[in-house]
N, C-alpha and C positions, 0 to 999 in steps of 0.2 A: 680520474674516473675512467675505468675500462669496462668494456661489455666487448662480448662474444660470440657467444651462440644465442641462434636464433630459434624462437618454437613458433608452431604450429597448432591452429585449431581448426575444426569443423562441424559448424552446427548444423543441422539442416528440420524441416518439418513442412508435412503436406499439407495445402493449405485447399480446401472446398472453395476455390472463388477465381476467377477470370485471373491470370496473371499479368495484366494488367492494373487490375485492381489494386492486386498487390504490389507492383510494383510503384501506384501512388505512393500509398502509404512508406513508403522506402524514402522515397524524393520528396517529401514534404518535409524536411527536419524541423519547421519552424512548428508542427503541430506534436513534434513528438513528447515533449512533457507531459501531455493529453496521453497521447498514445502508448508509452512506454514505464512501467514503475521506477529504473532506475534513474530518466530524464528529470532533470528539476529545472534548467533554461538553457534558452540557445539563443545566442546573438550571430545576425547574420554581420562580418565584418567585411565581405565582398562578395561581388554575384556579376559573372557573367556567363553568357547563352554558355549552357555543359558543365558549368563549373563554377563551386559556390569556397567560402573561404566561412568558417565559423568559429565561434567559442563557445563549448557544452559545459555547464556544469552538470554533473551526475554522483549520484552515488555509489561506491563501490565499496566491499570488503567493510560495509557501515562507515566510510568515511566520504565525506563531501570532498571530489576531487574535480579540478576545471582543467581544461585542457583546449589548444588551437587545434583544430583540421581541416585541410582541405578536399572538398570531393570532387569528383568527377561522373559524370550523370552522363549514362547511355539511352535515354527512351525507348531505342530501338534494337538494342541490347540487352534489355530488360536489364541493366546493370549499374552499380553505385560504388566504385572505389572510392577509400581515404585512405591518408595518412595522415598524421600529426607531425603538426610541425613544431610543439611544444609539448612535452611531455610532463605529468606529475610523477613524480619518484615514490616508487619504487618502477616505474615502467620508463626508459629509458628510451624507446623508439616502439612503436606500436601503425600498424595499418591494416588492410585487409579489402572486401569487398563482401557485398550483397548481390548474389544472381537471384534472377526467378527462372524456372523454367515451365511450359506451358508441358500439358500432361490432358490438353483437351479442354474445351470450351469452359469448363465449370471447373478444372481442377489443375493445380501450379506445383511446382518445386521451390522451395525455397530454400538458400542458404547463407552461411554467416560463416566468412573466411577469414582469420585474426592471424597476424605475425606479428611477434614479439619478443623486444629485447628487455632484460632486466638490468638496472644501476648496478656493477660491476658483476653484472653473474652471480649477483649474490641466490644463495638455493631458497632463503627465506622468501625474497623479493619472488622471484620467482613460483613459488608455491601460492602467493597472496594474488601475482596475476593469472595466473591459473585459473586458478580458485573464483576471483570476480570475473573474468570474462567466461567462463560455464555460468556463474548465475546470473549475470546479466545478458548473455547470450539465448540463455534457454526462455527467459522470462519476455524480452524481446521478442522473438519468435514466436509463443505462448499469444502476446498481445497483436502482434500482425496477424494472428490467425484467426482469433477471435475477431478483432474490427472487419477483415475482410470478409469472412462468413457472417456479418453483420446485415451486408449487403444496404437496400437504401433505410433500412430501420434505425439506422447509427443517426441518421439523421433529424430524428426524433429525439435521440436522446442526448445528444450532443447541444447544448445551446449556453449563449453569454448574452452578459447586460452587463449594464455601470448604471452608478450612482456618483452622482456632483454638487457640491458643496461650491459658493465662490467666498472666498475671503479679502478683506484688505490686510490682514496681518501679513506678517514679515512671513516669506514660502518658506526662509530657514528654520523658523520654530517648526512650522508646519511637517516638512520635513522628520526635524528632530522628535514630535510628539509619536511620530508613526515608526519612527526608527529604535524609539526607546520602548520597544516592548516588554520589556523588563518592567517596568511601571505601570504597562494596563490595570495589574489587578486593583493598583492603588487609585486608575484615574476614571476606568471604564465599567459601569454597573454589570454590564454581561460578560467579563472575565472575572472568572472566580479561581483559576490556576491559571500561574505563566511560571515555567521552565526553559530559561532559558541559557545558550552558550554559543559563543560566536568563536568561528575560525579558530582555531587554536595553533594553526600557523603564521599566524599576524600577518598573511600575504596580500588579503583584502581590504577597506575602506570605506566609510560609509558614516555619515553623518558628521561629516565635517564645517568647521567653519577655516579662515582662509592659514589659519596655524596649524592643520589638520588634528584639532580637536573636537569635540565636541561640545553640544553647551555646559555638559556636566565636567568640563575638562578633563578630558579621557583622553587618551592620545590613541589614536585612531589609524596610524601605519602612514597616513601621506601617502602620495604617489597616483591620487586617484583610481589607484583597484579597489573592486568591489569588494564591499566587506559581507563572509557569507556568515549566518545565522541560523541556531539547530535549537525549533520550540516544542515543548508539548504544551499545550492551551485546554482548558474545561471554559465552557461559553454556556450561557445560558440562553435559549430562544422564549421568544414571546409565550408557549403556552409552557413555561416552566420547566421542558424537558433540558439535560443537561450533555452536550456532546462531548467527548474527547478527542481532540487533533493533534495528530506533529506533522509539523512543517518544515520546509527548507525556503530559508530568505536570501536575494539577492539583491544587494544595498546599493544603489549605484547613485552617492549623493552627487547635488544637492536635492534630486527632484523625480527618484525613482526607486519604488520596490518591489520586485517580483516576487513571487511566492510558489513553492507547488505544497500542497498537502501530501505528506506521505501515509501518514495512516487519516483515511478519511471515516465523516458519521456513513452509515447502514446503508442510506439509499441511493448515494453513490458510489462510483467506481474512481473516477479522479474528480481532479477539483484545483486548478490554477488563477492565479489571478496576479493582481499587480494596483498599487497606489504610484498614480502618477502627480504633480506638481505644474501647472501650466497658466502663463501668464495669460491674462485676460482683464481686459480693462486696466482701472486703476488699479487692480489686484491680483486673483492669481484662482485659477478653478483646480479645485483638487477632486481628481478621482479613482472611484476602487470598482474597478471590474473583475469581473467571476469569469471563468468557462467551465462549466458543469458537463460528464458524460453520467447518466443515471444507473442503477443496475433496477435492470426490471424484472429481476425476480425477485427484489426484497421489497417493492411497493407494496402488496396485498400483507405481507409481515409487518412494514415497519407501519403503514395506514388504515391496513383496515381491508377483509374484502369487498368485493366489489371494487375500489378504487385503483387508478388507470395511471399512465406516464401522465399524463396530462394533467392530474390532481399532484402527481410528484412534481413535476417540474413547478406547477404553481406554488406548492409547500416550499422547496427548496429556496427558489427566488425569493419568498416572502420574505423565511429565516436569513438567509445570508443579508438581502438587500435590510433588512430591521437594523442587523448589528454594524453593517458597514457606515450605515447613515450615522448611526450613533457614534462609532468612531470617529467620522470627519466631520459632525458638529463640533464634539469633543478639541478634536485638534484644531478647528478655526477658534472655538473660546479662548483658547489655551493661549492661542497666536494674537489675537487680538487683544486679552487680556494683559499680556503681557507688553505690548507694546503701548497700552495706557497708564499703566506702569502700578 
């Protein structure tokens, strides 16, 4: 493997809000799933005072790619370098930096500076990084400028909850019932489509037992990487209406699944969550929490005039909170059932 030459990008966009503000939003990586369309998770794997160590899964070029970086955080620099210290192929070495720069009390510079190397210089490889880092660059920048010029309203529309279930069944089935999405349509009344297809680099893992199989004995890659998962789902809510989702799942068995929504319903903008597995008593509390950002200009569309964020945010929670509860009754029967044999 040989690589060469090196390129160069530069995005930038004026952002209406305190650079400051904006430069939160930069430094928060743990909220950027929320924040950015092509973030789907980020695990902090080290953190200390200026300087953070992660792994992003994202999207790019339509394909689910994960990758290490470490940054480095100036606060008073208004500034955020990384590099990656593992790269997915076709991108071979990649880093860069976020500046703000202040342009007056209410209005900032922002920019997005990329270096990059492609697996042997190939012109393909290179054309595909290209390519994803302009669209994910622009749309990036596109969503830091919108949350900033939010101002304190984001905060309104921004909100999470959970819902918990406790079980004595085995956390493995449990687990497994929530892993094999593949079977909702067959197990859960309110999926009526599931499409789905996991990794197709067999790099990740998820829903193992100690042979890294699964209970369907599927052989699952070992190694304990997360195994990632690409759904389109139709769900039905309580008063009948019919949503379509795709999502991006990250598996991290025995006792965790992240989720982001990529194409989300009307009344919001994102939509993240996660089923967690946790022991408790003689058993085990399983739960699914949401973080909802709303758009609120499709309230009075999608509800009705006259009605407010505050009537959305209550629809939203109702529907989500209805169908999650359903699922994780669903998966304690499953577990329990199974374990009385």
């Amino acid at each position: 493997m040989t690589t060469t030459d090196t390129y160069l990008t530069t995005h930038g966009i004026t952002v209406l809000a305190p650079a400051r503000t904006v430069y939160g939003i930069i430094a928060d990586v743990a909220d950027w799933p929320q924040r950015f369309a092509p973030n789907v998770h980020v695990e902090h794997l080290e953190r200390t005072p200026g300087a953070e160590r992660i792994r992003i899964w994202a999207t790019a070029g339509g394909e689910v790619k994960s990758w290490t970086s470490r940054r480095e955080l100036d606060p008073h620099g208004l500034r955020v370098t990384f590099r990656q210290e593992l790269s997915a192929p076709p991108v071979a070495a990649m880093g860069g930096e976020w500046t703000v720069t202040s342009h007056g009390d209410h209005v900032s510079r922002l920019e997005l500076r990329h270096d990059f190397r492609a697996v042997d210089d190939d012109p393909a490889g290179v054309r595909w990084i290209t390519s994803a880092v302009d669209r994910n660059s622009e749309s990036e920048l596109a969503a830091v400028k919108a949350l900033a010029e939010l101002g304190d309203s984001l905060g309104e529309l921004e909100f999470s909850f959970e819902d918990t279930v406790f079980t004595t069944g085995d956390p493995a089935l449990v687990y497994d019932y929530l892993y094999r999405a593949d079977l909702w349509p067959e197990r859960l009344p309110h999926v009526s489509r599931l499409d789905l297809k996991e990794d197709p680099a067999g790099q990740n893992t998820g829903g193992r037992d100690t042979a890294g199989r699964d209970t369907a004995g599927r052989d699952t890659g070992g190694g304990g990487e997360p195994r990632v998962q690409v759904m389109a789902m139709d769900t039905r809510t309580a008063d009948g209406s019919v949503h379509t989702t795709e999502s991006v799942r990250v598996c991290f068995a025995p006792d965790r699944i992240v989720y982001k929504q990529t194409t989300v319903p009307a009344l919001m903008t994102a939509h993240t969550g996660s089923w967690t597995i946790t022991p408790a008593g003689d058993g085990a509390a399983v739960t699914s929490r949401h973080t909802v950002i709303l758009d609120p200009g499709a309230v009075e569309r999608v509800l009705g005039p006259g009605r407010t964020v505050a009537d959305a945010r209550t629809y939203v929670q109702r529907a989500l909170s209805a169908n999650s509860t359903t699922t994780l009754r669903h998966a304690r029967e499953f577990a329990e059932a199974t374990a009385r044999g």
